[in-house]
N, C-alpha and C positions, 0 to 999 in steps of 0.2 A: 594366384589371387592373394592377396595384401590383406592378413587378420587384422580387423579391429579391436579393442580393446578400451575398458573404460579403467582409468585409473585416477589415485587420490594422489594428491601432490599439499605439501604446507610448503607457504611461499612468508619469507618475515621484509617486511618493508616497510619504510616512515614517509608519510605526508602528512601536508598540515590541513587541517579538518578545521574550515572558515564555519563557526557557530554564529548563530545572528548576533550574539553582543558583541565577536570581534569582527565580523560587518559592518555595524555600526559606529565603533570606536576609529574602525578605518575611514570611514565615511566620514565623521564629524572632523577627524584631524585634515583632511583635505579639503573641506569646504571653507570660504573663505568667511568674515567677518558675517556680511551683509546675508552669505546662506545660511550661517548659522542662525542669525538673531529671527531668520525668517522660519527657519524650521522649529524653532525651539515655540515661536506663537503656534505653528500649525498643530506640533504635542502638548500645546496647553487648553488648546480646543475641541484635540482627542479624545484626552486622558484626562477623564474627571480626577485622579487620584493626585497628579501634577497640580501647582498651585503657585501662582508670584508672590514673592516675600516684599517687602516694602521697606524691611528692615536696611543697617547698613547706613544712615548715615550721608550725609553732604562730603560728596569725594572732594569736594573742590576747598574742602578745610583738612582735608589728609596734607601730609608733606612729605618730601619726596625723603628727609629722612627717618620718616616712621616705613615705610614704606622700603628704606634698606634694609629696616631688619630692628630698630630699634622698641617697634613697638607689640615685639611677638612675636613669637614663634605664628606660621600661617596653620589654619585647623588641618588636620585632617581629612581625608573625604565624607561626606555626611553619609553614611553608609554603612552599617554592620551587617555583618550574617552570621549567625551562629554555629556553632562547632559541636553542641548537643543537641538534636531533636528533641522535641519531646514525644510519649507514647503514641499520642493518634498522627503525630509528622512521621512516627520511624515507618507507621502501614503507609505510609504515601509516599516515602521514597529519603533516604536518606543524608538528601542532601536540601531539603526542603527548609523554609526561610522562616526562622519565627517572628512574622511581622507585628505580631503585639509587643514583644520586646524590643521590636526594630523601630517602631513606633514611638512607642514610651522614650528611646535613648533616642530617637532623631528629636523630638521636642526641646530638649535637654540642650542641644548644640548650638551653638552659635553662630552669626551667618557666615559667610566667607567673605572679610573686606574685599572692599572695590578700590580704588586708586584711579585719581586724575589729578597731575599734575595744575596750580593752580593757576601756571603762564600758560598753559596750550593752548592756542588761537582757535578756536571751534567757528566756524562759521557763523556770522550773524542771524538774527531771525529773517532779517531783512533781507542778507543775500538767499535766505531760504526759500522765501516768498516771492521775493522781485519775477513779474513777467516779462519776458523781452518779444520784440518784437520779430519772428521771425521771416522766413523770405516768404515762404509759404502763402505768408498773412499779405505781407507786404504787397505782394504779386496779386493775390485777388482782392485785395483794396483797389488796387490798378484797374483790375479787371469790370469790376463795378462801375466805375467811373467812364469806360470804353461803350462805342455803341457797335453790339457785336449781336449777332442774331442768336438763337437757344444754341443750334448744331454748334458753331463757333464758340460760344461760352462752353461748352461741355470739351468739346476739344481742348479749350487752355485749362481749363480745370486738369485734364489728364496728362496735361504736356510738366504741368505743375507739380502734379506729381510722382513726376517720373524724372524730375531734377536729380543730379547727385551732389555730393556734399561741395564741389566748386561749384554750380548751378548751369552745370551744363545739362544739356539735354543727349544723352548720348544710348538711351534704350528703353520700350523697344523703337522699330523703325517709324516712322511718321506715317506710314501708309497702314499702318494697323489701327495707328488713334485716330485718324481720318475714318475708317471704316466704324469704328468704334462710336464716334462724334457721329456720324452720318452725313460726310462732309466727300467732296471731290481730292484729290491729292494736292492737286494746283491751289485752290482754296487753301489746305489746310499751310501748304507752303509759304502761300500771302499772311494768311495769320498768326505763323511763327516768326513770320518777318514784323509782325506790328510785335507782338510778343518782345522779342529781342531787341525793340525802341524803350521796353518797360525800365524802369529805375530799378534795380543797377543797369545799363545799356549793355548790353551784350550777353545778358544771363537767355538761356533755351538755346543757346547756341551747342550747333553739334560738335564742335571743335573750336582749335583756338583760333584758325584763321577765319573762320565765320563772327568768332567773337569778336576779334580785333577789326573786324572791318564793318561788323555795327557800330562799333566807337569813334573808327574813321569818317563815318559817313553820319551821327550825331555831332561830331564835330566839325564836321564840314569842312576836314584836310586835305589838301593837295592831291593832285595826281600823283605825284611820285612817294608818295606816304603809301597811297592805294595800291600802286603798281606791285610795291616791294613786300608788304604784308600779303599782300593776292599769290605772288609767285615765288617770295624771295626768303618764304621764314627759317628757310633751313639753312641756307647762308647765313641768315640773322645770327643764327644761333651759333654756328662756328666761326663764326666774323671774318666771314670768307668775305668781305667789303670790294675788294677787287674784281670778282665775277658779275657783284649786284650794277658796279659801275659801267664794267663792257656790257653786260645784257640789254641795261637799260641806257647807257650813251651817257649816263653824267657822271661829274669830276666825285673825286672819292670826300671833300668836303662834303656835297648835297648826301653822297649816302653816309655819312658821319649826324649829319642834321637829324635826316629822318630814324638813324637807328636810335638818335636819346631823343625823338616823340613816343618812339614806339615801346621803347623804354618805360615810359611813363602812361601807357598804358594800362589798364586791366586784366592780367590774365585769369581770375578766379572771383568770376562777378559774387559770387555770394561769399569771400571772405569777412565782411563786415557784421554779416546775420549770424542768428543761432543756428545751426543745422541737429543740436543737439543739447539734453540739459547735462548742465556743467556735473560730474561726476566730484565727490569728493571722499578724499583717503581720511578713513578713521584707523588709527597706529592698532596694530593689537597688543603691542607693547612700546616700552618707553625704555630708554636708557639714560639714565642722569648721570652727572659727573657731580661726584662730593668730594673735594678735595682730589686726591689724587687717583682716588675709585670711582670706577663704573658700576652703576646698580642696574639692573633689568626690573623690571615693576610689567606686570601683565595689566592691560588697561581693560579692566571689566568693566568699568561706565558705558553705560547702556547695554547691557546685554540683560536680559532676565535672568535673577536669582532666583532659582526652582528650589521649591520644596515640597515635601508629601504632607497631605492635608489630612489632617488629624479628625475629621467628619469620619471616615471611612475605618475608624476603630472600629466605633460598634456595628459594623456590617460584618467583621469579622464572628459574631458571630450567631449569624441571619444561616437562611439553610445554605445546603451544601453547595447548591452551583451560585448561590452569588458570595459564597467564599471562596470558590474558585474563580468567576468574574476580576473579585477586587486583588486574589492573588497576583492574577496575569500581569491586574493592571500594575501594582505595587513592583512585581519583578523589574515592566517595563519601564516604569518611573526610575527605581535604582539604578539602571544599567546607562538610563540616562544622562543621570547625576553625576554618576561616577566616568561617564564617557567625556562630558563635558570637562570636567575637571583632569582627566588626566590628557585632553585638549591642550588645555590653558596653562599646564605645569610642564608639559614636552615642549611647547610652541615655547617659555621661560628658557628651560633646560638648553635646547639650542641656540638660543639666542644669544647666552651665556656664556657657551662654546667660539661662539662668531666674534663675540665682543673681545674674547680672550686673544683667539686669533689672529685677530684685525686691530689690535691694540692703536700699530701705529698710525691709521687710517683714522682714529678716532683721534688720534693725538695732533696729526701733522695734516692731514688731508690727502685724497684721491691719490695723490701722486705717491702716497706710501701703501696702497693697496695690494695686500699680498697675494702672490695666486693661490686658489683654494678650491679643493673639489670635494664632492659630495663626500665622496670614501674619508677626507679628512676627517670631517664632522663626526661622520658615524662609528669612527674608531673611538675617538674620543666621549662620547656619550654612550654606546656600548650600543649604539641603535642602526636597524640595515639601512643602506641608502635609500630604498626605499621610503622610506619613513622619512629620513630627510628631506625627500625632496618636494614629498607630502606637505611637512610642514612649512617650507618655503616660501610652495605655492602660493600666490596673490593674500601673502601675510606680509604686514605692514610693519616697521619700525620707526618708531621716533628718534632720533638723536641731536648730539649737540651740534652736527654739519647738516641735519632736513632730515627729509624721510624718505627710506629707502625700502623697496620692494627687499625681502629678506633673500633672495638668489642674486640682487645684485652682489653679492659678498662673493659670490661662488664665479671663479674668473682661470683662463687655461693660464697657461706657463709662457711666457717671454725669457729665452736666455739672454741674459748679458756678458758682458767682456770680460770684466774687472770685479762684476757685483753678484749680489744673490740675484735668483731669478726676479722678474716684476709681472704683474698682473695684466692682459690684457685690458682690461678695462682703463688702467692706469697710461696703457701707451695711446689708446685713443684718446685721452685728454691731453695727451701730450701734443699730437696731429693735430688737435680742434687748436691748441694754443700754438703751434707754430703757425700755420693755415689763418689765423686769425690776426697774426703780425708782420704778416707780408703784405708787402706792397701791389694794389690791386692793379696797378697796370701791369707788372711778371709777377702774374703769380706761382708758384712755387711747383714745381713736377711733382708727382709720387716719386719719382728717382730722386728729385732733390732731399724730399721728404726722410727718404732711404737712407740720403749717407749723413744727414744732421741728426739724425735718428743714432747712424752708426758713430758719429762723435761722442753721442751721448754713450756708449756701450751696449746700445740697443742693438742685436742683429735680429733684422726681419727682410722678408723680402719685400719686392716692389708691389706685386701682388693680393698683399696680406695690408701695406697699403692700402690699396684701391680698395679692399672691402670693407675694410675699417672707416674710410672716408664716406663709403656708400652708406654703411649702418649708421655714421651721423647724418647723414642728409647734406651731404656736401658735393656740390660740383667737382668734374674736374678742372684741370687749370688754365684750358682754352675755354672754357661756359663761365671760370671765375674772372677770365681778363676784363679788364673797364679801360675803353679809350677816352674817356669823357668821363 
């Protein structure tokens, strides 16, 4: 039998111990603009102690060269903590906050500039407000106008809603919103057929060959229009024209005719509508060019400048739990403050890095984009990739070529021949520009692609190609050919 034994053991080991301010601090550097500005009203409606400043000034009379640096050193964090307790702090713990002096000296500070350059095209009021008309509306305007019974209005209502962003009708199946509606299947079939007469012609359609033969049959085209959409779309589409002609017995002119009608058909009836409101990039920073310097300027226009409300001194000192109350809250306000800002000086700080990096990108354009990965960054700023990639994320830059998602900077390695390596990113706009000057009747293989690529110094494979072609939204070069 096997003695047990109870014994002591000291074990030394390091982990990192996530406190809620550096929860927090993580949290606010990974949320993008539009979460921050929203979380920041959600603790101003919390936290009685948090307060919006007003102060700060018409950014749009700042200049981009006060803003390099000419007009001051930027403050400090508004924030102190003291380094002495005093007597009744040291019984309560020795690391405890003197917020009447923290108080007094936040009054004293002055706010943190904001900056907006005073060319940046901000969206008008107008496109702010303008309503468009969507399909949605559009379709039950139609529908209003239609003599349909209740069962049948509630069925398009539902077929209406169950459109996707091209306006097709592709889930769920018709025999559920029929049951739904309180309709027969056959009925409800008949009434996706009047449906798919609605302006645009062919929108509830389950597919595209349903779509395109609502169009044929609004237009009131040929049989052999109908024949070769009904059975021939896959032919169409690899211009297999020879097969369409034996199938159906006519000369390969008639099926040259009908492929440029069908051509000029509709394949995504709701392209013209809104299917969604227009989103727009507000930069989180800027990058100006001042002569032969790049400046980085953090765009704090529109964000809330927080500060701690001076009301809540003398609660300081009311009894003991609502001096612990307004502690809490005071703590949570600081770590706020301070979380924000060391946000909006990291998000700089990187940006800085990238600029540094990417010089010639900035100089000469895309096609000088270097390759760059996270690990780069974060050597260079002394921060883990982690943190880089944080700050990246769905953060904005302004520059003097548009505005760029900050990870579009971060791109794999291309070897060349003769040259330094180049940027993935950079050989896809190479593809988009050859691809985009060839001639549409041969158009160009990925293998062609390959070895003008490899004239260039470029060695990739056929492969890497194709993906690159797929990630711009590019056919290949039998779907790119035009006989007509």
């Amino acid at each position: 039998m096997v003695g047990m034994e109870l014994r002591q053991q000291l074990k030394l080991s390091q982990q990192l111990i996530m406190t809620p301010q550096l929860q927090q601090a993580i949290k606010l550097l990974q949320l993008s603009r539009m979460e921050l500005v929203d979380m920041v009203r959600q603790e101003l409606e919390e936290n009685p102690v948090l307060e919006e400043t007003g102060e700060g000034g018409d950014p749009q009379e700042r200049t981009a060269a006060e803003a390099a640096g000419d007009s001051g050193p930027v403050p400090e964090p508004t924030v102190e903590v003291t380094s002495r307790p005093t007597d009744r702090e040291a019984v309560q713990g020795a690391n405890e906050v003197d917020w009447e002096k923290y108080l007094e000296n936040y009054a004293n500070q002055a706010p943190t500039p904001s900056f907006r350059p005073s060319n940046d095209e901000m969206p008008s009021l107008e496109a702010s407000l303008k309503t468009r008309t969507t399909l949605a509306d559009h379709m039950r305007w139609q529908l209003q106008m239609s003599v349909v019974s209740p069962e049948e209005a509630r069925f398009v209502e539902l077929v209406i809603g169950n459109l996707d962003a091209d306006g097709y009708f592709k889930e769920p199946l018709i025999e559920e919103l029929a049951a739904e509606a309180g309709l027969e299947v056959e009925d409800a079939e008949e009434v996706l057929k009047m449906v798919q007469m609605y302006d645009p012609v062919g929108v509830a359609a389950r597919d595209l060959r349903e779509c395109l033969l609502a169009q044929v049959e609004a237009l009131e085209l040929d049989a052999d229009v109908r024949a070769i959409v009904d059975r021939h779309l896959g032919n169409l589409e690899k211009h297999n024209y020879q097969a369409i002609a034996r199938d159906l017995d006519i000369s390969l002119d008639d099926v040259f005719e009908v492929a440029r009608i069908v051509s000029n058909l509709e394949p995504r009836p709701a392209r013209n509508f809104v299917t969604e409101d227009t989103r727009y990039i507000t930069p989180d920073v800027y990058v100006h060019k001042i002569g032969e310097q790049y400046y980085v300027v953090a765009n704090d226009d529109g964000l809330p400048r927080l500060k701690i409300s001076g009301f809540f001194r003398s609660a300081m000192d009311a009894d003991p739990k609502a001096r612990e109350y307004v502690q809490n809250k005071l703590r949570s306000a600081q770590w706020l403050i301070r979380s924000i800002d060391q946000r909006r000086r990291t998000i700089v700080k990187v940006t800085e890095c990238i600029v540094e990096k990417q010089r010639d990108f900035f100089d000469k354009g895309v096609d000088f984009l270097k390759p760059m990965i996270l690990r780069d960054v974060a050597e260079a700023v002394s921060m883990h990739e982690s943190t880089i990639s944080r700050v990246t994320t769905n953060k904005y830059v302004h520059t003097p070529r548009g505005i760029y998602e900050l990870k579009y900077f971060f791109n794999s390695s291309i070897k060349r021949t003769f040259e330094d390596d180049i940027a993935s990113e950079s050989v896809k706009n190479k593809i988009k520009e050859i691809i985009g000057g060839e001639d549409k009747r041969r158009p160009r293989s990925d293998q062609k692609i390959v070895e003008m690529l490899k004239a260039d110094g470029i060695e990739i494979a056929r492969r890497t190609v194709a993906k690159y072609r797929e990630m711009l939204g590019i056919l290949s070069s039998a779907k790119r050919r035009k006989f007509f």
